[in-house]
C-alpha positions as CSV (number, residue, x, y, z in Angstrom):
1,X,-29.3,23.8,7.5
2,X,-29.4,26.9,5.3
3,X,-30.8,25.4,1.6
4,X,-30.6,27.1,-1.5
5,X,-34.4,28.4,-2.7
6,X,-36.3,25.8,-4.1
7,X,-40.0,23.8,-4.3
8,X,-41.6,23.3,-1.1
9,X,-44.4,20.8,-0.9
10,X,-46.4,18.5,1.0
11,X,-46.2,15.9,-1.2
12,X,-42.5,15.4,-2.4
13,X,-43.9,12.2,-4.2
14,X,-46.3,14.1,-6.5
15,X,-42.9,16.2,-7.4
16,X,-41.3,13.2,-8.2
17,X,-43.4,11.2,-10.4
18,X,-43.7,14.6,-12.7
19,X,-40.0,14.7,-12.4
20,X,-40.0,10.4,-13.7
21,X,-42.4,11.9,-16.4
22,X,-41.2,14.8,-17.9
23,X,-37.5,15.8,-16.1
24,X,-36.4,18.4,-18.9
25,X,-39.8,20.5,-17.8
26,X,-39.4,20.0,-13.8
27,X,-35.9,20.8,-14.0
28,X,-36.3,24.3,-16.4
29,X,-39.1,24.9,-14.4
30,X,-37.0,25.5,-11.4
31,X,-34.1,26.6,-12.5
32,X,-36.0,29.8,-13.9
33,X,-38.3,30.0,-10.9
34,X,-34.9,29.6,-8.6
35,X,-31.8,30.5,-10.2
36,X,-28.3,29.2,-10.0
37,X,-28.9,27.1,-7.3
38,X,-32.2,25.6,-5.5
39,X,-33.2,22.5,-3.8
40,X,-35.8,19.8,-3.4
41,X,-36.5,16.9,-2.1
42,X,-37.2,13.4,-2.7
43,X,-39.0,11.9,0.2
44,X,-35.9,12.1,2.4
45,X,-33.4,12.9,-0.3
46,X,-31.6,16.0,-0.5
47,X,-31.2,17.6,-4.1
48,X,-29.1,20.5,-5.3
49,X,-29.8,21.7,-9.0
50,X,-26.6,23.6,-10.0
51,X,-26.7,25.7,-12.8
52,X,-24.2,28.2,-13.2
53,X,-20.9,27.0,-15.0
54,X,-18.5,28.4,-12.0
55,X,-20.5,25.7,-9.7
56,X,-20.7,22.7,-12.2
57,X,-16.8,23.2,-12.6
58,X,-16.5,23.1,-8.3
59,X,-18.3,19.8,-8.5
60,X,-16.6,18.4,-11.7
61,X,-13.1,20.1,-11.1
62,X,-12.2,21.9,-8.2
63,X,-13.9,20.3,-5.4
64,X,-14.7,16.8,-7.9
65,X,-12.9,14.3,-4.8
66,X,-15.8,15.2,-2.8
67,X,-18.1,13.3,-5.3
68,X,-19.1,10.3,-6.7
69,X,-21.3,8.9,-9.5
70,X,-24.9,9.9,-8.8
71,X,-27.4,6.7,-7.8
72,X,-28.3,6.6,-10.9
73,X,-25.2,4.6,-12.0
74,X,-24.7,2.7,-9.3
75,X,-27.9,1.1,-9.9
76,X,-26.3,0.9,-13.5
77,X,-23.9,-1.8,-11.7
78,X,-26.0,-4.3,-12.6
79,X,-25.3,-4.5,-16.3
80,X,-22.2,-2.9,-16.4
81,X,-20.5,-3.8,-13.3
82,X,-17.3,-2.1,-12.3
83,X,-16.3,-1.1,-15.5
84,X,-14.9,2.2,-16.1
85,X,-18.1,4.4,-16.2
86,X,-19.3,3.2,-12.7
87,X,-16.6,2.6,-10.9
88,X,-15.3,4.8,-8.1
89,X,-11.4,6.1,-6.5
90,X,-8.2,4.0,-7.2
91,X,-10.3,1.0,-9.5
92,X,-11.3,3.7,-11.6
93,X,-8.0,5.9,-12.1
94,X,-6.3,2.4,-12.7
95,X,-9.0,1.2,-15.4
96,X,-9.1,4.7,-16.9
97,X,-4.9,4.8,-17.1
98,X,-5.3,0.7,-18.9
99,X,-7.2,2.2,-21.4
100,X,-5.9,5.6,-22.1
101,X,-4.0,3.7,-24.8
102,X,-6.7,3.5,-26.9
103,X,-7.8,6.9,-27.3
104,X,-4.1,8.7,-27.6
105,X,-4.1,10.6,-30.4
106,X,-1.8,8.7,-32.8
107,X,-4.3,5.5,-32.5
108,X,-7.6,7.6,-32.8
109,X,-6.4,8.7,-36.3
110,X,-6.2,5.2,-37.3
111,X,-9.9,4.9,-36.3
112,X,-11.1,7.5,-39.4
113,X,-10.6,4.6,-42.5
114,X,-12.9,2.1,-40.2
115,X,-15.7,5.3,-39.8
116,X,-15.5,6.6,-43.0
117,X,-15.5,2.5,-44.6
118,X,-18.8,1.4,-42.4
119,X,-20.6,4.6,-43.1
120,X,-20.2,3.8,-46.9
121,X,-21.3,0.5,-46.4
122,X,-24.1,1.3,-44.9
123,X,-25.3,4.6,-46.9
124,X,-24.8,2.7,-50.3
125,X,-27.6,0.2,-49.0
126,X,-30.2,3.5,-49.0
127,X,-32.4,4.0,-52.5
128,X,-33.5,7.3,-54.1
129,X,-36.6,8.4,-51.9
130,X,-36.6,5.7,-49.5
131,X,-37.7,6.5,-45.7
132,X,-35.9,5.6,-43.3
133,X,-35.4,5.6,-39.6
134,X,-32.3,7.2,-39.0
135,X,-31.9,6.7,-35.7
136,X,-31.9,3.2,-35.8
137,X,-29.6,3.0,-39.0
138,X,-26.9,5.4,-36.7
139,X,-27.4,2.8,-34.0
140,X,-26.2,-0.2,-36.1
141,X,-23.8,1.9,-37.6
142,X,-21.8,3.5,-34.5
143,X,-22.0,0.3,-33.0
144,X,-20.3,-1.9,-35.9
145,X,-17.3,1.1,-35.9
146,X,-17.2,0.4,-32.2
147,X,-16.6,-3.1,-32.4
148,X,-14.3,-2.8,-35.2
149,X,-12.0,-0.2,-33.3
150,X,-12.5,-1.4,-29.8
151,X,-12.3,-5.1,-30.4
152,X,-11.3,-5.5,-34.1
153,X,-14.7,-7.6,-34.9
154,X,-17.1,-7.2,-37.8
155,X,-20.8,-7.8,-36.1
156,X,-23.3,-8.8,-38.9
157,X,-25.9,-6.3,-39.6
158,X,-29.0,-8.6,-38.0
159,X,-26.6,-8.8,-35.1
160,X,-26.7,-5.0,-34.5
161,X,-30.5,-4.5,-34.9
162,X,-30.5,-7.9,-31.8
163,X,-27.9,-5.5,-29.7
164,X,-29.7,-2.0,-30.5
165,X,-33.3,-3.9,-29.3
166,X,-31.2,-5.1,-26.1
167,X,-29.5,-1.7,-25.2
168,X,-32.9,-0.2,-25.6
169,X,-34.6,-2.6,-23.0
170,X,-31.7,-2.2,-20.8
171,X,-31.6,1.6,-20.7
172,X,-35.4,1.7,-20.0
173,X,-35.0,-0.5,-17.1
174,X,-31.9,2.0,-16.0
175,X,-34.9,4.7,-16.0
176,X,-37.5,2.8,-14.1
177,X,-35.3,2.0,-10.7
178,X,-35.2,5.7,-10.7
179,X,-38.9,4.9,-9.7
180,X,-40.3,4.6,-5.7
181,X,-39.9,1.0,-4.7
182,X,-37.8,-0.2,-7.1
183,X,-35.9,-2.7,-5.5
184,X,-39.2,-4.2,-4.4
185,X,-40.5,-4.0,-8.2
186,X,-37.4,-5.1,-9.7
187,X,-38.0,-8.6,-7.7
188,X,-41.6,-8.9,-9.3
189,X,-42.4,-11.5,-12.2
190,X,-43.1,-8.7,-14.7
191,X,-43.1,-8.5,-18.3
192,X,-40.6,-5.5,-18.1
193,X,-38.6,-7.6,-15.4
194,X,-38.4,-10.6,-18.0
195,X,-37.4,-8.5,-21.0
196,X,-34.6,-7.4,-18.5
197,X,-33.0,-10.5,-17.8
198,X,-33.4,-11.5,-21.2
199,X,-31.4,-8.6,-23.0
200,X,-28.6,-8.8,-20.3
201,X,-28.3,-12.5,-20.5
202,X,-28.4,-12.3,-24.4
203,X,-26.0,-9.2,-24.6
204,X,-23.5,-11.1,-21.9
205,X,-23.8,-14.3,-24.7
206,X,-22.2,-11.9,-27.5
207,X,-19.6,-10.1,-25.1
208,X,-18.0,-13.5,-24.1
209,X,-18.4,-14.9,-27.4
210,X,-16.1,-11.8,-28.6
211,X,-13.9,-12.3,-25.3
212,X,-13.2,-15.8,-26.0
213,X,-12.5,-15.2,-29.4
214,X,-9.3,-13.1,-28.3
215,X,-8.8,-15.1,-25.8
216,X,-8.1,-18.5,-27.8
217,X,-6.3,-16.0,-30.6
218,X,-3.6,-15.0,-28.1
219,X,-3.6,-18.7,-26.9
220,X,-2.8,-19.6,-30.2
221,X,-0.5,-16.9,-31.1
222,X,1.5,-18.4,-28.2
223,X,1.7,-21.4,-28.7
224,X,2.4,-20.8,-32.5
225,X,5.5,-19.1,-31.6
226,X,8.5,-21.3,-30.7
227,X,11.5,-18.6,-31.0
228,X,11.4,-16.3,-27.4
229,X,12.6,-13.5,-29.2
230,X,9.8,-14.1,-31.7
231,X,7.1,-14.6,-29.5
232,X,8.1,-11.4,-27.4
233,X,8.2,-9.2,-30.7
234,X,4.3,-10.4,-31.7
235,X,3.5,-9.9,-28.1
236,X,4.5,-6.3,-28.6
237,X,2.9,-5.8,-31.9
238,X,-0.4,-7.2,-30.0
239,X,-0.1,-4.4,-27.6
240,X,0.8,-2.1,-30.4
241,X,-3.0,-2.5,-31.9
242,X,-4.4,-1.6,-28.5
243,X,-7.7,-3.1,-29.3
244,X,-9.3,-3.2,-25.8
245,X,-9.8,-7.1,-25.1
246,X,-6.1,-7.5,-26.0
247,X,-5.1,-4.6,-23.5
248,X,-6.9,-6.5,-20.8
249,X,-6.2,-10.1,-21.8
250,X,-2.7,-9.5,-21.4
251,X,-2.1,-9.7,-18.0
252,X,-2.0,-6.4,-17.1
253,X,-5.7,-6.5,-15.2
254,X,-3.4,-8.0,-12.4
255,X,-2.9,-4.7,-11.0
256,X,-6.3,-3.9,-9.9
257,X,-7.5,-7.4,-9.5
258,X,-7.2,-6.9,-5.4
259,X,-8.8,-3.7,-6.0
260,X,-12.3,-5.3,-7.0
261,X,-11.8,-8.2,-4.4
262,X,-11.5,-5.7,-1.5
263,X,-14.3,-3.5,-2.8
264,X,-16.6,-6.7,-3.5
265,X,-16.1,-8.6,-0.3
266,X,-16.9,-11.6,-2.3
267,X,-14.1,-14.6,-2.5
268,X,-13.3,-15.5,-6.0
269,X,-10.2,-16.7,-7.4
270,X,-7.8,-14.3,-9.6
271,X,-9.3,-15.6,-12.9
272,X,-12.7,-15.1,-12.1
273,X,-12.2,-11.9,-11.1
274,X,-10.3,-11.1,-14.4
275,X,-12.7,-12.5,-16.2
276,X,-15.4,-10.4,-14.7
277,X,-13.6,-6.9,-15.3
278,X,-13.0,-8.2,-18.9
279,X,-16.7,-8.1,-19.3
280,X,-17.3,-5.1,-17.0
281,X,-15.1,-3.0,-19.7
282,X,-16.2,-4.2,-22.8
283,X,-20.0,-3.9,-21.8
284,X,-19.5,-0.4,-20.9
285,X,-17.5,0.3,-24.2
286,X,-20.2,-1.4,-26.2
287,X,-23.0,0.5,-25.2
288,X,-21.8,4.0,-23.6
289,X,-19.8,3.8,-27.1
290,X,-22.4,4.2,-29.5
291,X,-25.1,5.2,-28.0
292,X,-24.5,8.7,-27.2
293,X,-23.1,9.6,-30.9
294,X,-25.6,7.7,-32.7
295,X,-28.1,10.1,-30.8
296,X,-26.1,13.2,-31.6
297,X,-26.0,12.1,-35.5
298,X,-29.9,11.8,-35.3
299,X,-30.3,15.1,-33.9
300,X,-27.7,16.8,-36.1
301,X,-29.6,15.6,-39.4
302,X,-33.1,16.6,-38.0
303,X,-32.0,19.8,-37.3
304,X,-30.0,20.5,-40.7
305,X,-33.6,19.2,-42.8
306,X,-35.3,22.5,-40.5
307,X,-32.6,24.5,-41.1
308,X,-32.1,24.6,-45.3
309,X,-29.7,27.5,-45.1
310,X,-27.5,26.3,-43.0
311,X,-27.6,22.9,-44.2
312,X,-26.5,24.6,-47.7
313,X,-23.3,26.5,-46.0
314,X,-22.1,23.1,-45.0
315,X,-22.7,21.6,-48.5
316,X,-20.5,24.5,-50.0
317,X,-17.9,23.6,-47.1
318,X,-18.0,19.9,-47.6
319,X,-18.0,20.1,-51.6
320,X,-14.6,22.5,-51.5
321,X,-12.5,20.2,-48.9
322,X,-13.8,17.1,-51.0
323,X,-13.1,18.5,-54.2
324,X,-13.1,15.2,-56.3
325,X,-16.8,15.7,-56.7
326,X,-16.3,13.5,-60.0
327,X,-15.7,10.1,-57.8
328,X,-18.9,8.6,-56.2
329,X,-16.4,7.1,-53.6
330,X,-14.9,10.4,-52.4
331,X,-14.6,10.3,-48.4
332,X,-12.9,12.7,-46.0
333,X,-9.9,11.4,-44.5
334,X,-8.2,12.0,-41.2
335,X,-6.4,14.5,-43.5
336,X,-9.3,16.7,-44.2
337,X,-10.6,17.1,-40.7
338,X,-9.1,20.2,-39.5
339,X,-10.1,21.8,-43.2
340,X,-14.2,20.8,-42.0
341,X,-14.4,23.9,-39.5
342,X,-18.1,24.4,-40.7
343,X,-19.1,20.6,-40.2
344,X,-17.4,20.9,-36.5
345,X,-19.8,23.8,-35.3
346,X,-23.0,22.3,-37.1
347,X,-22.0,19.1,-34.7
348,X,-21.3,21.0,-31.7
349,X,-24.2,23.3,-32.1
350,X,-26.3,19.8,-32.2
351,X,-25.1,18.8,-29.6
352,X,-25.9,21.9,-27.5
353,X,-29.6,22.1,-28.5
354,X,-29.4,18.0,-28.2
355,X,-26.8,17.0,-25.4
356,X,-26.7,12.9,-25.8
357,X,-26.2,13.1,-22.1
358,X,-28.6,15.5,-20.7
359,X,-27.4,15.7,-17.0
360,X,-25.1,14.7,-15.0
361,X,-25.3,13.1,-11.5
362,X,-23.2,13.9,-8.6
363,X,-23.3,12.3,-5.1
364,X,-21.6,14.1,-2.1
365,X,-19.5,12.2,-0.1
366,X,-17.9,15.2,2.6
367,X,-19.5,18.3,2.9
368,X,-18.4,20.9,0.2
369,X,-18.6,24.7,-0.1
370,X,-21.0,25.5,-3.9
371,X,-21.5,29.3,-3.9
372,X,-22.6,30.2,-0.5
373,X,-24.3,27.0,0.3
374,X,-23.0,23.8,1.9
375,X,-24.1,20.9,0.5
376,X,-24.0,18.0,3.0
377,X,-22.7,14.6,3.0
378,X,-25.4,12.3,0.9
379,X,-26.9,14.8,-1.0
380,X,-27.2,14.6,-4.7
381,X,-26.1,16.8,-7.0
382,X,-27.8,17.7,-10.7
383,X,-26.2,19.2,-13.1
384,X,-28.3,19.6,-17.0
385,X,-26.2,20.2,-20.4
386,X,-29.5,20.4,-21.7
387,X,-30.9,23.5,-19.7
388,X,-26.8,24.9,-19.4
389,X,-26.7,24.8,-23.4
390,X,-30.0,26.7,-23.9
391,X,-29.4,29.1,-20.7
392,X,-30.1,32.9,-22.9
393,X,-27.3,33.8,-20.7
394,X,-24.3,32.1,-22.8
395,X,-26.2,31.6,-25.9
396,X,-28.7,34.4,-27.0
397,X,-31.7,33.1,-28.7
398,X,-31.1,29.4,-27.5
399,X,-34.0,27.9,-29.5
400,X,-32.1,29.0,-32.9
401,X,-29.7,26.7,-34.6
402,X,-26.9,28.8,-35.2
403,X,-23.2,26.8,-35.5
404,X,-21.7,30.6,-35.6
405,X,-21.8,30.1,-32.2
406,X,-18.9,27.9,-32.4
407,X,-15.9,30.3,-34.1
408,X,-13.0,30.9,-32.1
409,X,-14.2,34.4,-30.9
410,X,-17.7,33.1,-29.7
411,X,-16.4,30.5,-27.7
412,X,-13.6,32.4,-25.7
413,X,-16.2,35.2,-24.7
414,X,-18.1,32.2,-22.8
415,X,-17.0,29.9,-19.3
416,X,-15.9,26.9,-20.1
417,X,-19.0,25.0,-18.4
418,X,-21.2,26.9,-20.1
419,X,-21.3,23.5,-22.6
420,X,-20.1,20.3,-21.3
421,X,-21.4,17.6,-23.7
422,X,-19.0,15.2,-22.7
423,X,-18.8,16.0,-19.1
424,X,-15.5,17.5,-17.4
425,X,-12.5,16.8,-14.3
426,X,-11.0,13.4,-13.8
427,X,-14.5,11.9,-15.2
428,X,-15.0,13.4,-18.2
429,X,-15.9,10.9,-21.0
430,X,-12.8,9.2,-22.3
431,X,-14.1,9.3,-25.8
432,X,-14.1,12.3,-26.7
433,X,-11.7,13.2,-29.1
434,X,-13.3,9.4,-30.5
435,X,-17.0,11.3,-30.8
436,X,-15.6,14.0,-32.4
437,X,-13.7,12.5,-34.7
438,X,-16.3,9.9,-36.0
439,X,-19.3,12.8,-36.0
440,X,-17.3,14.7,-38.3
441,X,-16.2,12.0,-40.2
442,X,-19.6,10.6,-40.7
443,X,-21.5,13.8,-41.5
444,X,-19.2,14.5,-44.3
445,X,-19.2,11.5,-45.7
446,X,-23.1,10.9,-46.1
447,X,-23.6,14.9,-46.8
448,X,-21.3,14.4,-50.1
449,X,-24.3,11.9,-51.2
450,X,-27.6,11.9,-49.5
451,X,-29.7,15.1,-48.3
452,X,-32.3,14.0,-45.3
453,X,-35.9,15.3,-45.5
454,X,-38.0,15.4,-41.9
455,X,-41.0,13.2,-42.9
456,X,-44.5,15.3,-42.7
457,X,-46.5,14.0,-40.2
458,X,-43.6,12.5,-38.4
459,X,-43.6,13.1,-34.1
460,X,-40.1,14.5,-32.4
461,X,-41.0,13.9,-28.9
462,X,-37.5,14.1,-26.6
463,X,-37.7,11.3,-24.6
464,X,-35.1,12.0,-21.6
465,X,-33.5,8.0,-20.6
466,X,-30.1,7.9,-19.7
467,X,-29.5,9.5,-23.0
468,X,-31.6,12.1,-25.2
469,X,-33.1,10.2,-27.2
470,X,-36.1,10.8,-30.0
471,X,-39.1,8.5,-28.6
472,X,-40.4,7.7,-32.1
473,X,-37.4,7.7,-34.2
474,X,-36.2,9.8,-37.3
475,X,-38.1,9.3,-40.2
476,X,-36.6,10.6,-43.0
477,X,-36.6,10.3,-46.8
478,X,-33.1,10.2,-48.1
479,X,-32.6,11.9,-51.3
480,X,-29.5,12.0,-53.3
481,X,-27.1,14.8,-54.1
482,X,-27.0,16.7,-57.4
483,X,-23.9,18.5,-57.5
């Protein structure tokens, strides 16, 4: 087999375990040593780092039916099931095409009041000088306007701070059975075992707590309605508020229902199955749905208290487009959006110093043609935003914060997987117009009020999970406006 360049060693394992401990170093590390494309191993594990956009796009576009999700998120199978982010060929085109309703254009703009309403709500609860972590407050607050879009339910805030503390355990675990042995481990008595268990079993509680909720409204809707006519017209409104449980509660799972049976092997009656896929969705939309943008928000705010001039420009922008600076409750509407050009770039010039998702996983499942190379059959694939968006290449001084980047005439003189925040091909993240809505939305609306300050003293240590995340938090002192 003729392998791209790459490290050779004796001990694959030692490679590895510095790889578990610091992966944004390993991987920059080889990609300058060995270009475009190099190769490793793990024990007996083939791997192919890609980085040149023309490649990622072969994996994620051209060539994309030669690839799966990486091991990674198979592993993730055991919290979120077969839901849409992990599951694979005709399940996942059908789950993707259910709820493709839900992110339309015409229903994402009805999104922008619930954004711009919850970000007030929990902004106004901030005092003059107070510190806070930020990154926990985004948590709670992309996670409420998730389960107020996606499943029309307010969760209390001491609810959010439980779910935040049970994503967090569950996507450290995701990062440990990356680890040799896990399987073995996983079946071990441990404290990190137990806290496991725990967050999935409590995090289930609340998902069919919401389901049934739904559940016995439709029941009841039903059963309300004694006119056919009637009863058919609600039934359409129901669908016409696309919230996800409703889409899936509605009978139309039936499509796909001998889908999972076949790819499960397991007998279980229509219902359960149902019921299972129910869950599968919603879990994957509650945690892959405000995670990744309640990261981006963190890292957007850190970098605008380093960058004062910037942070400025976006003032002047925000001030003009939301000219009534006279009324305290002055929010951008889905009106305003396209006038927020500035506040666009400073949030996609965040998220290319700070991808939320900082690579990308590929398994091969034929062999494929990359460059001159074929990869074979079993071999994974890597692909990092985080070492793409900061190659000198495509963006010249990488380590500067610079949202010019981002006007028109910067962006057509670069490939288009030069920056792939949100992925690309048939598995590109459904939400994305959703992200870049709400990012917008909600960096206006606190900028009108509240400037952040980077507490002195405070540590920003990337810490690389499934998502970028900052390992000690945000601290920062929120001080209000003068205009």
């Amino acid at each position: 087999m003729d392998y791209p360049p790459g490290p050779t060693s004796k001990l694959p394992l030692g490679l590895f375990i510095n790889f578990l401990r610091d992966p944004l170093s390993v991987l920059d590390n080889i990609s300058q040593r060995y270009g475009d494309i190099s190769h490793f191993k793990f024990g007996k594990q083939n791997i192919y780092l890609i980085n040149h956009p023309d490649y990622i796009k072969d994996v994620l576009v051209t060539y994309n039916s030669n690839f799966i999700k990486s091991r990674g998120l198979q592993l993730a199978k055991q919290v979120l099931g077969e839901g849409l982010l992990t599951s694979e060929g005709e399940l996942h085109h059908k789950q993707r095409r259910l709820v493709q309703p839900l992110f339309q254009s015409d229903q994402i703009t009805k999104y922008a009041n619930i954004m711009t309403d919850y970000t007030l709500r929990i902004s106004n609860r901030w005092s003059e000088s107070e510190i806070i972590d930020i990154h926990k407050e985004f948590m709670q607050l992309t996670l409420s306007i998730v389960s107020k879009a996606f499943f029309d339910v307010d969760i209390e805030e001491a609810e959010t701070k439980k779910i935040s503390e049970y994503v967090t355990t569950l996507i450290e675990y995701f990062n440990r059975t990356r680890m040799p042995f896990a399987r073995a481990i996983e079946k071990l008595p441990l404290p990190s075992n137990i806290r496991f268990h725990h967050a999935k079993k409590q995090l289930d509680t609340i998902i069919y707590r919401i389901i049934d909720k739904h559940r016995t409204s439709i029941t009841t809707t039903d059963n309300d309605s004694n006119n056919p006519d009637e009863e058919k017209n609600q039934h359409k409104e129901g669908c016409n508020h696309k919230d996800l449980i409703s889409l899936l509660l509605q009978g139309e799972t039936d499509a796909f229902t001998s889908s999972i049976n076949e790819k499960s092997k397991i007998s279980k009656n229509t219902s359960t199955l149902k019921q299972h896929l129910v869950r599968d969705n919603v879990a994957t939309i509650f945690l892959a749905g405000h995670e990744t943008v309640a990261n981006a928000l963190t890292w957007t705010f850190y970098l605008l208290s380093q960058n004062p001039k910037e942070e400025e420009l976006l003032h002047q922008e925000i001030d003009s487009v939301l000219d009534d600076n006279s009324n305290e409750n002055s929010v951008p509407t889905i009106k305003e959006i396209s006038k927020l050009e500035y506040t666009e770039r400073v949030f996609a010039e965040s998220m290319r110093l700070y991808p939320p998702a900082w690579a990308i996983g590929r398994q091969a499942i034929n062999n494929c043609k990359i460059g001159k190379y074929t990869i074979p059959t079993g071999s994974s694939i890597l692909m990092s935003q985080y070492l793409m968006h900061r190659n000198p290449r495509y963006f010249p001084q990488p380590q500067r914060f610079d949202p010019e980047r981002w006007t028109p005439q910067e962006k057509a003189r670069r490939p288009r997987f030069s920056y792939f925040p949100f992925g690309g091909g048939p598995r590109s993240c459904i939400g994305e117009s959703f992200a870049w809505m709400e990012g917008i939305l909600l960096i206006a609306t606190i900028v009108q009020r509240w400037n952040m300050r980077h507490e002195p003293g405070h540590s920003v240590v990337l810490q690389p999970l499934v998502t970028l995340r900052p390992k000690y938090g945000m601290l920062m002192k929120v001080v209000k406006r003068k205009k």
